[in-house]
Every structure is written in C-alpha cells, then in structure tokens.
C-alpha positions in Angstrom: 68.4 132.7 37.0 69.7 135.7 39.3 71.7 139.0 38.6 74.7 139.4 40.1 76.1 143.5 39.5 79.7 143.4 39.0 81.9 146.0 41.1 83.2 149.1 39.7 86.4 147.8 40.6 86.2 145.0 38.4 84.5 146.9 35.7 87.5 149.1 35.7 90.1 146.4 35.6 90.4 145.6 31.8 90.7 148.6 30.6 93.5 149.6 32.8 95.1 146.6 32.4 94.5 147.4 28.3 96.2 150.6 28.9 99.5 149.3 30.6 99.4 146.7 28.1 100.1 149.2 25.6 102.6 151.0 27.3 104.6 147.6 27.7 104.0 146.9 24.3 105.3 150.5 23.4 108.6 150.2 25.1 109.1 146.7 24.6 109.2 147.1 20.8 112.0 149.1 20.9 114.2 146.0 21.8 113.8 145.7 18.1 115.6 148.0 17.6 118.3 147.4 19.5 120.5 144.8 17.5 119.9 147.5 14.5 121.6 149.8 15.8 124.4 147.6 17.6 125.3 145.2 14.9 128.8 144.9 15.3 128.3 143.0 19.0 127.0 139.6 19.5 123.6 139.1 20.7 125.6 137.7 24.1 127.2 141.1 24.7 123.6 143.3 24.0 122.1 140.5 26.8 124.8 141.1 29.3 124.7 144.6 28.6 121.0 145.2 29.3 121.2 143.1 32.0 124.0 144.2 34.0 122.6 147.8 33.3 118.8 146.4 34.9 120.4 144.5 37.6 122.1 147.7 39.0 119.3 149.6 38.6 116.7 147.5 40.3 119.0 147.2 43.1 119.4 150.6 43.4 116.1 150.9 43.5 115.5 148.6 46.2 118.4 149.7 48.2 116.7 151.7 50.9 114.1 148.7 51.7 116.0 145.7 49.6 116.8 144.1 52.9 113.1 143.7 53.9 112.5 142.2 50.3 115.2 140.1 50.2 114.1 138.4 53.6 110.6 138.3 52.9 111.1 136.1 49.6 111.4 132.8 50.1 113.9 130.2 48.7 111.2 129.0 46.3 110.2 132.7 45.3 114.1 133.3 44.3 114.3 130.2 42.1 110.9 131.3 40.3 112.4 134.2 40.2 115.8 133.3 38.5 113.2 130.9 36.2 111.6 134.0 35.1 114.9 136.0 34.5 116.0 133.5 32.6 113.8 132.7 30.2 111.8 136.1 30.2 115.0 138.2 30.3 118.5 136.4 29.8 117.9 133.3 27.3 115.0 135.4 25.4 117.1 138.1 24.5 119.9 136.1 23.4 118.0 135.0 20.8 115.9 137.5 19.7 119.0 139.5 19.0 120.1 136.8 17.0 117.2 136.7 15.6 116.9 139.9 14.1 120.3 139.8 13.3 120.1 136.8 11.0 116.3 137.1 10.2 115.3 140.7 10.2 112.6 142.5 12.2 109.7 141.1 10.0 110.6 138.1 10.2 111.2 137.8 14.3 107.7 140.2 14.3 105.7 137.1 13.2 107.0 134.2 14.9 106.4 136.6 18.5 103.1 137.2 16.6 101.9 133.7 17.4 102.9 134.4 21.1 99.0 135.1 22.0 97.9 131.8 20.7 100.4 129.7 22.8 99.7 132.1 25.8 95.7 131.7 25.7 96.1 128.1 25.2 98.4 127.3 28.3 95.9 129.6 29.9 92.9 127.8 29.7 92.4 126.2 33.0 93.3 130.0 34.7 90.5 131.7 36.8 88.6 134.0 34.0 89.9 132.2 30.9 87.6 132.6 27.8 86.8 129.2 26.2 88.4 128.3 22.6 85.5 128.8 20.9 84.9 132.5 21.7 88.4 133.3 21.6 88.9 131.9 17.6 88.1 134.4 16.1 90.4 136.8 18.0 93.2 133.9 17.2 92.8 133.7 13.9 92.9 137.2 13.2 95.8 137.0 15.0 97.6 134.2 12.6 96.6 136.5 10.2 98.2 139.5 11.3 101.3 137.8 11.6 101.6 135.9 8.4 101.3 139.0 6.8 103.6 141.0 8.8 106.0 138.1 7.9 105.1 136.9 4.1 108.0 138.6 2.6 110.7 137.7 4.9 109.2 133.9 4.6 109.7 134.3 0.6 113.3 136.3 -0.1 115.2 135.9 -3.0 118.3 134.9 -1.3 121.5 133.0 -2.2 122.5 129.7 0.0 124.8 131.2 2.6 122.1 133.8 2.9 118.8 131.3 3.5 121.3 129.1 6.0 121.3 132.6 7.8 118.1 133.3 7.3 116.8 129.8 8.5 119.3 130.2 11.9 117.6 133.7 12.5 114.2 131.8 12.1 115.2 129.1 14.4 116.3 131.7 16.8 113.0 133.2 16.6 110.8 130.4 17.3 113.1 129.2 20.3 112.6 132.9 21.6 108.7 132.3 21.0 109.0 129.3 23.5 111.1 130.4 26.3 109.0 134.0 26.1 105.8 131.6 26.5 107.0 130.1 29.3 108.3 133.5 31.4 104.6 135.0 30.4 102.5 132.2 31.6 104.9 131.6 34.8 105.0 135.2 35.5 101.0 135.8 35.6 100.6 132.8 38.1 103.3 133.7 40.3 101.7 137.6 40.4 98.7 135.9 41.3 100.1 133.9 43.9 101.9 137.4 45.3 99.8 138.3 48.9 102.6 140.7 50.6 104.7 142.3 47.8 103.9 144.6 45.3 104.3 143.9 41.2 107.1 146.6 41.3 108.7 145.3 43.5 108.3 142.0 42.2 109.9 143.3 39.0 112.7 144.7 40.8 113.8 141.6 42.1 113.5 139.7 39.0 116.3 142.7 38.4 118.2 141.5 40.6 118.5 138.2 39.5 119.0 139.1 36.0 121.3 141.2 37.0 123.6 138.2 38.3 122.5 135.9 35.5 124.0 138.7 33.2 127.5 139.3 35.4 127.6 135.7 35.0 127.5 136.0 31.3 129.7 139.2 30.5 132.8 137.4 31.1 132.1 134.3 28.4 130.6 137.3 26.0 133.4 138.9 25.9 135.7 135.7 25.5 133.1 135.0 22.6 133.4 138.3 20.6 136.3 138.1 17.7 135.6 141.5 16.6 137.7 144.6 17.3 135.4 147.5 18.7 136.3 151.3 18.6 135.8 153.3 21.9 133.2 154.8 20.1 131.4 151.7 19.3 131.5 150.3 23.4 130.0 154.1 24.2 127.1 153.4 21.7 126.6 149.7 23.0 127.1 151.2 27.1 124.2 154.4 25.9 121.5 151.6 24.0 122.1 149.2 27.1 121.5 152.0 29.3 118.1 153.1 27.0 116.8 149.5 26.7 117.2 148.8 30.2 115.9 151.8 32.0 112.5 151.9 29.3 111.7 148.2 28.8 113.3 146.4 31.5 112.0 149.1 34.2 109.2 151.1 33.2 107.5 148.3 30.7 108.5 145.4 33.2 106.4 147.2 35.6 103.4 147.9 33.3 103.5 144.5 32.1 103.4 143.1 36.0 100.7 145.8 37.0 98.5 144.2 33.3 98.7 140.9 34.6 97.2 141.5 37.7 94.7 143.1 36.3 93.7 140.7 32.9 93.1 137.0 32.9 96.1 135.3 31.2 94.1 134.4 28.1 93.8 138.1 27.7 97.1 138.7 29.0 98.7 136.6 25.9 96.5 139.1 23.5 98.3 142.2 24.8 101.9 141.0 23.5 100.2 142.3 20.3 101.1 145.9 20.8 104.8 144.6 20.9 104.9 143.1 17.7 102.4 146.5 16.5 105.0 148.6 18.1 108.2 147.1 16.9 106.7 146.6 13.3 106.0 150.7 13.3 109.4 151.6 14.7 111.2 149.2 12.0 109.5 150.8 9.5 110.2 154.8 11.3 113.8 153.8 11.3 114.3 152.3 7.4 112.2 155.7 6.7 109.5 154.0 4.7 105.3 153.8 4.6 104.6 149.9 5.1 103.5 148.1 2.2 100.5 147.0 1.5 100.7 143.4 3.3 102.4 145.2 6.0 99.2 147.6 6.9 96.9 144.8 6.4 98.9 143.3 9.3 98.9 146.3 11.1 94.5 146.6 11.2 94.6 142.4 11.4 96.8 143.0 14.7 94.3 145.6 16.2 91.2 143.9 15.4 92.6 140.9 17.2 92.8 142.6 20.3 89.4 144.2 19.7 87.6 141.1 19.1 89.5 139.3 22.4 88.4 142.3 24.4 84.5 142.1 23.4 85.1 137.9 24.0 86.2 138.6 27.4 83.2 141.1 27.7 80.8 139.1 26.9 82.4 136.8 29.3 82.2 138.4 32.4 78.8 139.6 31.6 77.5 135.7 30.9 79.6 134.9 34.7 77.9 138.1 36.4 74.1 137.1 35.1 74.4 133.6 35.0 
C-alpha cells in the first residue's frame, strides 16, 4: 500500500462545487413560485415566456463573441444542445407548472425530491461515482425527506373532480422528474466532454436554443389559452418571465454548470436537494405560515442527506488517494 496526497485543487473542488450547488438550488426554487403567482396563464404560456425572455438574453450576451461560439460548436454539440433545452428547460417546465397548478408545491416538492436517487443511480459507471452501498444511507434519508415534505398532499380530503386534478398534477410531476433526470445526467457528461468552451458559455447557448424552442411554442400557447387576460395581468406574466429567467435560467444555469464540473454526478444528483429545500421554504414565506411538524422533519431529513452524501464522497476520495 502507497500514499498518494491529493492536490489542493482537488481538495477544494467539493466544497465549491457545494457552494454553487446551493446558489442553483436558491434560485431554482423560486420557479415554484412562479405558477403561484401567474395562475391565470397556462403552463405553455409561463414556458414560452421564460424562454423567449432567456433566449434573448443569452444571445445578447453572446453577441459580441456569438459568432466564434456559434462556429466552434459542432452539429452534434447543437443537437445535444437542443436535447438539453428541451428536456432540461422547455418540456420540464411545461409540466412542472402544471404540476403545481393541479398538485400544489408539496406535492411537486416530493416527486423532484426523488430526483437524487435516479441521478446517483444513472451515475454509477461515471469517473468518481460512490458505490450503492455508501451512498444508502444518504438515499434513504432522502426518500425520507420527501415523503414527508409530501404526506399531506398524498392524503387530501378531496372531492372527485378535485383528486382527477390532483392525480393529473401528480402525473405531471413524475413526467417532470424524468425528463429533469435526463437533462441532469446528459448535461454533466457533455460538461465533461467540453475541452474549448467555458460552462457559461455553454449555458448561453443552451439559451439560445431554448430560446427558439420557446418562439416555436408562443404561437400554439397563445392559440391554446381560452382565457381573457387584463393588460395588467400580461405586465405581471412579461415582469415574473423576466425575474425567472434572468435569476434561474442565467445566474443559477451557470452555477449549476460551474457544480457539475466540479462534483461527480452521483454527488451532483444530491445537490438538487437545496431546490426542493429552497422551494419548500419559499412556499411556506409566501402562504405566511411556520411548516408543520412533518414539514420540518423534511426540512433536517433533506439537509442530513446532503451531509451524509458529502462525508460518503469523502471518505471516498480519501480510500482512492491511499489505496
């Protein structure tokens, strides 16, 4: 047996990638919000919305060096790329508008709960993946978390037309859960994969092409909405758009990208946490409440999980560096 010393830079990777983890997680929660506070528009309109809002942004972001960018992806980069904006930013937010408006944020707070789980487990075969066995208990406090952040919207006292609405949020949520999977794993590896372009800008061109995905969708939204809006109302829709994309689809796009360079994925899947933590604590900020009981079980349930995957992937790299 030999001692390998690990390299400061290495050491210092986790908890960086921790920290923008948490920031992610911070702004991404307040998508939760969003269909709150927009309920009179379909969940087609607050995706086009967002996204045409993103779109612009990123490419005015990338206008004084988007021509470099745009040549130096390749054809197979842009249809990974329109992949990823589909089912990390389009399709997803589709339905988890829907979601929470037919489900509620609890509910749509534990089905993304479970997103860690899936995540670690399509990321087993990934350079630094932590086996099964070291990650359970981290996964199970994770099940736990979410079950209880979720008991009471899995148990309402509702009449039928209610539980068929209910049962569509839930449906909604779950199908969110799958396509979110899929942009998170697929994202990681194709960071990894990345040799002459920076996260940012990685994320700016995934702007871009959800930017045309949501063009593309405005038009059929807008055919699809049989409600009469107010002036007023298309101001507050244009303003949360606006707030949504410039905080989560910017700023926590990016932290997100810069975490998953810097974390294995089957730590990467952990840090969705702080979405679901985040989301939970603004839900409760905005009803104006103290979360009950079950609901601050979750909470601790939620953090422990991410301490206890954090001291597996510790003791991980410290078995690698002096075995």
């Amino acid at each position: 047996m030999h001692t390998r010393s690990t390299s400061p830079a290495a050491r210092s990777s986790v908890p960086a990638g921790v920290v923008s983890g948490m920031g992610a997680g911070a702004l991404w929660g307040l998508v939760f919000l969003a269909p709150v506070l927009t309920p009179d528009f379909s969940p087609w309109l607050l995706s086009a919305g967002r996204y045409l809002c993103f779109g612009l942004m990123a490419f005015a972001l990338l206008a004084s060096r988007g021509r470099v960018l745009l040549k130096r992806a390749s054809l197979g980069q842009w249809g990974n790329l329109a992949w990823l904006a589909l089912t990390g930013n389009t399709l997803y937010y589709v339905l988890l508008a829907a979601a929470v408006q037919n489900a509620g944020i609890a509910t749509v707070s534990l089905v993304m709960g479970f997103l860690p789980v899936l995540v670690s487990l399509a990321g087993q075969r990934d350079p630094g993946a932590v086996s099964l066995r070291r990650l359970l208990p981290s996964l199970l406090l994770c099940v736990a978390g979410a079950i209880c952040i979720g008991w009471q919207a899995l148990q309402p006292q509702l009449q039928p037309q209610q539980r068929l609405q209910h049962l569509f949020g839930l449906a909604c949520a779950v199908t969110a859960l799958m396509s979110w999977t899929a942009y998170a794993v697929g994202n990681a590896r194709a960071l990894a994969r990345l040799q002459d372009m920076s996260a940012h800008d990685w994320n700016l061109l995934t702007g871009v092409a959800t930017g045309v995905q949501g063009l593309l969708l405005t038009m059929p939204a807008l055919l699809l909405d049989q409600h009469p809006h107010a002036g007023h109302d298309w101001l507050r829709l244009g303003g949360v758009s606006l707030v949504v994309a410039i905080l989560a689809s910017i700023l926590g796009n990016s932290l997100w990208n810069r975490m998953s360079r810097l974390l294995p994925l089957t730590l990467v899947g952990q840090m969705i946490l702080f979405e679901t933590l985040f989301a939970m604590a603004y839900g409760l900020m905005w009803a104006r409440r103290w979360p009950h009981p079950l609901e601050a079980l979750a909470l601790v349930l939620v953090i422990t999980s991410v301490l206890a995957s954090l001291s597996a992937h510790r003791t991980s790299a410290t078995t690698r560096a002096t075995g």
